[in-house]
MARKOLTOR-196752 format. One record per atom (N, C-alpha, C): residue in one letter; x, y, z. Coordinates in steps of 0.2 Angstrom, whole numbers, plus 2048, in hexadecimal, padded with zeros to 3 digits. Layout:
REM residues N
AXYZ
...
REM end
This chain:
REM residues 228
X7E97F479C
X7EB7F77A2
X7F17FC7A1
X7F28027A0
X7F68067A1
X7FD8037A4
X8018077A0
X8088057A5
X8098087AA
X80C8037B1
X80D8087B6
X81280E7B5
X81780C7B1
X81D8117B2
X81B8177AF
X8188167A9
X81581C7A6
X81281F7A7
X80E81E7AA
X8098207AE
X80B8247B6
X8128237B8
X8158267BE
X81782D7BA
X81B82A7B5
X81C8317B2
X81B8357B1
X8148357AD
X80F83A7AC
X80C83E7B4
X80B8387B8
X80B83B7BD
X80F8417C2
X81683E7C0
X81B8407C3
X81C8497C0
X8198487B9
X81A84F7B6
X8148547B9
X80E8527B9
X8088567BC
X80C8587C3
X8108567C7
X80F8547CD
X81585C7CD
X81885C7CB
X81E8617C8
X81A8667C5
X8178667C2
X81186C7BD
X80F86F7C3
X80A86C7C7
X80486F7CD
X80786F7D5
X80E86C7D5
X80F86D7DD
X80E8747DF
X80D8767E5
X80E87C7E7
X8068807E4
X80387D7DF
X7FF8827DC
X7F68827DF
X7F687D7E6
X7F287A7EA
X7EB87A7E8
X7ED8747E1
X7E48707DF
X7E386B7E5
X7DD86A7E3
X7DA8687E9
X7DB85F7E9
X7D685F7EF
X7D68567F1
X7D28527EA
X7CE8557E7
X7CA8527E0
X7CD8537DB
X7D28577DA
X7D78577D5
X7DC8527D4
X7DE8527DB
X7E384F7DC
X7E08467DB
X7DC8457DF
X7D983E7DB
X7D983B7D3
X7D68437D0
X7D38417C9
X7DB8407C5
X7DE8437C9
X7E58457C1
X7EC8417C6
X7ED83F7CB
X7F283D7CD
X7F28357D1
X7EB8337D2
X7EA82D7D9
X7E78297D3
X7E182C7D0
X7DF8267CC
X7E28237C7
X7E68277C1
X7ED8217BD
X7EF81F7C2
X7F281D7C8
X7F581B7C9
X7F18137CA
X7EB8157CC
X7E780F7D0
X7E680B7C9
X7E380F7C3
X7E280B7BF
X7E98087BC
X7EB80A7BA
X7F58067BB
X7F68007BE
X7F28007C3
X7F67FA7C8
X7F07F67C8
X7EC7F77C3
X7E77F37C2
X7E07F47C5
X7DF7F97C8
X7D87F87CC
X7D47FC7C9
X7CE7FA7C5
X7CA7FC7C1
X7C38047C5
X7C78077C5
X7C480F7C9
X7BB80F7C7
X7B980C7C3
X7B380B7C0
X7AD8057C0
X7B28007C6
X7AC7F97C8
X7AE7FA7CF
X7A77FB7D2
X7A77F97D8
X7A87F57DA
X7AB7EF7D7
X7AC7E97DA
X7B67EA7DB
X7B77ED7DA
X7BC7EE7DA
X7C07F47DC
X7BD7FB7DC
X7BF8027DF
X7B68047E3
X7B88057E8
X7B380A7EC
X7B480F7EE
X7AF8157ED
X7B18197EE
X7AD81D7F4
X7B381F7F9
X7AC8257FF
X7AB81E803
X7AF818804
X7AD812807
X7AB81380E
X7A5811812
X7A5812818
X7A280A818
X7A480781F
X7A37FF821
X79C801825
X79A807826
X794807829
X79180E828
X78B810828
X78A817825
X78A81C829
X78D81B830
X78E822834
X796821835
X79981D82F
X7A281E82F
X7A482482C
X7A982882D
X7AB82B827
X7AF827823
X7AE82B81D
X7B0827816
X7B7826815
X7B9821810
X7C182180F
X7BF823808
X7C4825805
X7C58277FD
X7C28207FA
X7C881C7FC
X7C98167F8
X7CA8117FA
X7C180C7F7
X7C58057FC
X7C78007F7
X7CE7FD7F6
X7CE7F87F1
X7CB7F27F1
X7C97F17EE
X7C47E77EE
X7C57E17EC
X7C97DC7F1
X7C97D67EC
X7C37D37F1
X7C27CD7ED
X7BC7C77EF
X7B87CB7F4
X7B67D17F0
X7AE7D77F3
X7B07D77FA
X7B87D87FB
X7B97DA801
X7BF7DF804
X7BE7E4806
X7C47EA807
X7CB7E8807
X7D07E9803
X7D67E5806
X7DA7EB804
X7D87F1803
X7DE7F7805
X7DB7FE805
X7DC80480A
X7D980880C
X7DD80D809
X7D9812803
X7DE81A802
X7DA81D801
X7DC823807
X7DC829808
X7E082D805
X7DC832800
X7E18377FD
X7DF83F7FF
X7E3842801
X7E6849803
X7E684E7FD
X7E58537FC
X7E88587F4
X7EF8587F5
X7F085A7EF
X7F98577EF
X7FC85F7F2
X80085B7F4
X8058607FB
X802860803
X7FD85D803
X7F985C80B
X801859810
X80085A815
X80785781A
X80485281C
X80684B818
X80484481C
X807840820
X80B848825
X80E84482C
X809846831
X80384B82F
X7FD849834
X7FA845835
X7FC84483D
X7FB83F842
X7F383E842
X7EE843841
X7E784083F
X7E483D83C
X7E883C836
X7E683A82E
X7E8832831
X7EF833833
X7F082D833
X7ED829836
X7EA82A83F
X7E7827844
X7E0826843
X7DD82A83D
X7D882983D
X7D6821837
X7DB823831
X7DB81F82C
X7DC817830
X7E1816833
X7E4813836
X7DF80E83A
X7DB81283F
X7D6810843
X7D080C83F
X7CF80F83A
X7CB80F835
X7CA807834
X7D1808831
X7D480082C
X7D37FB832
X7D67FC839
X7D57F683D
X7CF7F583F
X7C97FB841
X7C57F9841
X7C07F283B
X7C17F5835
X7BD7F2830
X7C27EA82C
X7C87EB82F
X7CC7E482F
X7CF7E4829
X7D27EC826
X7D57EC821
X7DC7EE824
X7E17EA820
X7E77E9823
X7EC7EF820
X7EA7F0818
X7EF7F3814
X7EC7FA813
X7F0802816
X7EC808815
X7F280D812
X7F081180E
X7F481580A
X7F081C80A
X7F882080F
X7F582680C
X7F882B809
X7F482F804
X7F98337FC
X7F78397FE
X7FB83C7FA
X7F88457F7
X7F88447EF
X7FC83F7EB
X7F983B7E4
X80483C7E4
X80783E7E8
X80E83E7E6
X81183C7EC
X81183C7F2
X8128357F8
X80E8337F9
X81082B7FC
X80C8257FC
X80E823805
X80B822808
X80D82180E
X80981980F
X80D814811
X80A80F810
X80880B818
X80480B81B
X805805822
X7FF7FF821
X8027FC826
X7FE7F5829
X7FC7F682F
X7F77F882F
X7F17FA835
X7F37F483A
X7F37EE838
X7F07E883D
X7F97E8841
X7FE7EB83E
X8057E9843
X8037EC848
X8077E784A
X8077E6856
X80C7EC856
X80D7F4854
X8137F9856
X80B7FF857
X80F804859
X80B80985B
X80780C853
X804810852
X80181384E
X809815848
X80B81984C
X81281F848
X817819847
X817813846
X81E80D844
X819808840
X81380783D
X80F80483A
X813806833
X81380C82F
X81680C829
X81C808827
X819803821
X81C80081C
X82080381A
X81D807816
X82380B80F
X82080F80D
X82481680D
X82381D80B
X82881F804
X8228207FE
X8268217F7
X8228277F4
X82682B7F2
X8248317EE
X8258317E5
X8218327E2
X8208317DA
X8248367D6
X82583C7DB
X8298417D8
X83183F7D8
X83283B7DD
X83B83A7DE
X83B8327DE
X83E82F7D8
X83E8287D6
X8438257D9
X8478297DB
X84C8257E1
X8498227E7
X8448237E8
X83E81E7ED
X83B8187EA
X83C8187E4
X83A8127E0
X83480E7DF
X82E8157E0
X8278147DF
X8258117DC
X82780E7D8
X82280A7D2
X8248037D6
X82A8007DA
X8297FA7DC
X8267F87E1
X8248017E6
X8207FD7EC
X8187FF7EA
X8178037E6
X8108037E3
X80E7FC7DE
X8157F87DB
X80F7F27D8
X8117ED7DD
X80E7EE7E6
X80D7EA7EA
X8077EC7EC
X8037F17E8
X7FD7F17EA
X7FA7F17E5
X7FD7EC7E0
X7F67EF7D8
X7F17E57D8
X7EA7E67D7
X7EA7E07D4
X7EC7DC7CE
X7F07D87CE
X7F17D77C9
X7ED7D27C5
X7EE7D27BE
X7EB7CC7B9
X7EC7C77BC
X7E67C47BD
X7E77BC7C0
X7E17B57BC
X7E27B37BA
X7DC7AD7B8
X7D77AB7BB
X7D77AC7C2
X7D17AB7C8
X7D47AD7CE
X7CF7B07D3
X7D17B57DB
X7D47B07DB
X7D57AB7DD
X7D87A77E3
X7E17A87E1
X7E27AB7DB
X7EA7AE7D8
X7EC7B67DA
X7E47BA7DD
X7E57BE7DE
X7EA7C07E5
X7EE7C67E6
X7F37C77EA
X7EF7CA7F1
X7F17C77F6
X7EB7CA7FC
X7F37C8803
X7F67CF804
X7FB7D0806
X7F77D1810
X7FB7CE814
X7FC7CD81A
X8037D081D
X8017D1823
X8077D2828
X8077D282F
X80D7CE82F
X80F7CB835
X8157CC838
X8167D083E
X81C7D5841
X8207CD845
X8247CE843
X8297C8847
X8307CB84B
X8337C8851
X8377CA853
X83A7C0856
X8427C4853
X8477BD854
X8477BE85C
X8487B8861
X84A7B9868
X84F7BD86B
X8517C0870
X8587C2871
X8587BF877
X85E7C387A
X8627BF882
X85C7C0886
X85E7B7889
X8587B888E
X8517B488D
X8517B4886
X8497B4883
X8467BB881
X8497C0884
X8447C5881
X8467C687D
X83D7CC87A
X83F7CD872
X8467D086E
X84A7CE868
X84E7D1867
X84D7D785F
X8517D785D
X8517DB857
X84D7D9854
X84A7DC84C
X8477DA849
X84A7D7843
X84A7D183E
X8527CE83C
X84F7CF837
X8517D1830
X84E7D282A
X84E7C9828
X84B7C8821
X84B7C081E
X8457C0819
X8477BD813
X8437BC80F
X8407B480C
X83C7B480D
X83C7A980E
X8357A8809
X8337A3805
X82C7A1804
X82C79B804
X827798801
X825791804
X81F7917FF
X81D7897FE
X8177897F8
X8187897F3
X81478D7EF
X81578D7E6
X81D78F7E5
X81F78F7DE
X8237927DC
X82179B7DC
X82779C7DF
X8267A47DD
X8267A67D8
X8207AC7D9
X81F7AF7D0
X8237B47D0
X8227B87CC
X8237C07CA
X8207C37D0
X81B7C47D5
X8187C77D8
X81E7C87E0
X8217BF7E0
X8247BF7E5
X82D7C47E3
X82E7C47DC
X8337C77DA
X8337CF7DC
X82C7CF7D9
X82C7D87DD
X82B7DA7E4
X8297D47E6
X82B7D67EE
X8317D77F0
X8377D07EC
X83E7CF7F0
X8427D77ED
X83E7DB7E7
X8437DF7E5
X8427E57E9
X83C7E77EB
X83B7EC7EF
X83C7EA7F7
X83F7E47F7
X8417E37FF
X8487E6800
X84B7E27F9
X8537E57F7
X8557EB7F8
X84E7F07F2
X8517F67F3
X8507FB7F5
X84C7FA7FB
X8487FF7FE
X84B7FE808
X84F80380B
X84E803811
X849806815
X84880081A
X84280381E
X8447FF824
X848804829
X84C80382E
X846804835
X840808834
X83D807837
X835803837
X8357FD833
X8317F9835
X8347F3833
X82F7ED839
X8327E7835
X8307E3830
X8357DD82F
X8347DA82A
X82B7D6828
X8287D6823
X8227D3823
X8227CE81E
X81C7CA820
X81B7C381B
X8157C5817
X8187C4811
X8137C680C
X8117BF80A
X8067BD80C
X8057B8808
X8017B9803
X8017B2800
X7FC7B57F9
X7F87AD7F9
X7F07B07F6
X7ED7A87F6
X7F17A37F2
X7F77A47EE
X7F779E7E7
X7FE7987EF
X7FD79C7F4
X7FF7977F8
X8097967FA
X80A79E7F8
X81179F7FA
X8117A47FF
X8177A6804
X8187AB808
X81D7AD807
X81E7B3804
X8237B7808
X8267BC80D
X82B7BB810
X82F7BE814
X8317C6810
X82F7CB811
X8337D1810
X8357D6815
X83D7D6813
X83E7DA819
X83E7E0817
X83E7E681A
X83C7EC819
X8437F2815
REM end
């Protein structure tokens, strides 16, 4: 498996060659979205594991890309040509729609140099659903810690594979209604891996003042709390 970091790199330099030079949405897949995917482990070449042009029924429009663990969709990306404006509200609502209709939780949309990241199933409006927004070209976003929250990793059997949940919580306030959102990181079950490491670091160093905290679970039978 390729290195992620080097593989951003390379990225990072195409991304600076071609900005502005407006190659298309096929290009942008071929030379900047797919190192990435294979990077973080997801083999672009077994179906069982990347789909492409996914439709859960044959009069759906397609999604670029469905990831696959246990032959079953567990992250939705749509890619844009790079420089597309992926604060269109269409893109998103439709993506978005998509994802809850078909029960995929995790949906990512790119132009192959932002990464806009939401959780379809959180109880906020469509525009406060986004997790985390990272850019490849500007490392001070710290893209390679929230992209290897999507990679599959090496594991000895699925039930180690990582299948990430979220769950919107609010502490009480006065009164009993609902109050602020409280950040907190907690697990429980196995001993934490490396997997739950990279969650707590990109918890640490990433602000994300407008969503809240979520519980990341994984089958080996740990939860984590990360706050945003």
């Amino acid at each position: 498996m390729p290195d992620l970091d080097a593989v951003l790199g390379t990225v990072r330099e195409r991304i600076e060659k071609w900005q502005g030079q407006g190659i298309g949405e096929q290009d942008t897949k071929a030379t900047l979205i797919v190192p990435v995917l294979r990077a973080l482990g997801w083999d672009t070449e077994d179906l069982e594991d990347v789909k492409l042009e996914y439709k859960r029924k044959p009069t759906d429009n397609p999604v670029d890309y469905a990831l696959v663990l246990l032959r079953e969709p567990r992250l939705f990306i749509e890619a844009k040509a790079l420089g597309a404006h992926l604060d269109d509200q269409r893109w998103r609502y439709q993506i978005l729609s998509y994802a809850t209709v078909a029960g995929v939780e995790w949906v990512a949309l790119t132009d192959g140099n932002e990464y806009e990241i939401y959780n379809s199933h959180a109880t906020v409006p469509a525009e406060k659903k986004l997790f985390r927004t990272v850019r490849i070209a500007d490392p001070s976003t710290r893209p390679a810690e929230t992209l290897r929250l999507l990679s599959e990793r090496a594991a000895p059997g699925p039930s180690d594979r990582p299948v990430l949940e979220v769950r919107v919580r609010r502490s009480p306030g006065r009164g009993g209604a609902p109050g602020p959102i409280r950040p907190g990181v907690r697990s429980r079950g196995n001993t934490p891996g490396p997997r739950e490491a990279a969650v707590h670091a990109a918890g640490r160093h990433q602000s994300l003042a407008r969503t809240p905290p979520i519980d990341l679970r994984f089958p080996g039978g740990f939860t984590t709390r990360c706050a945003p």
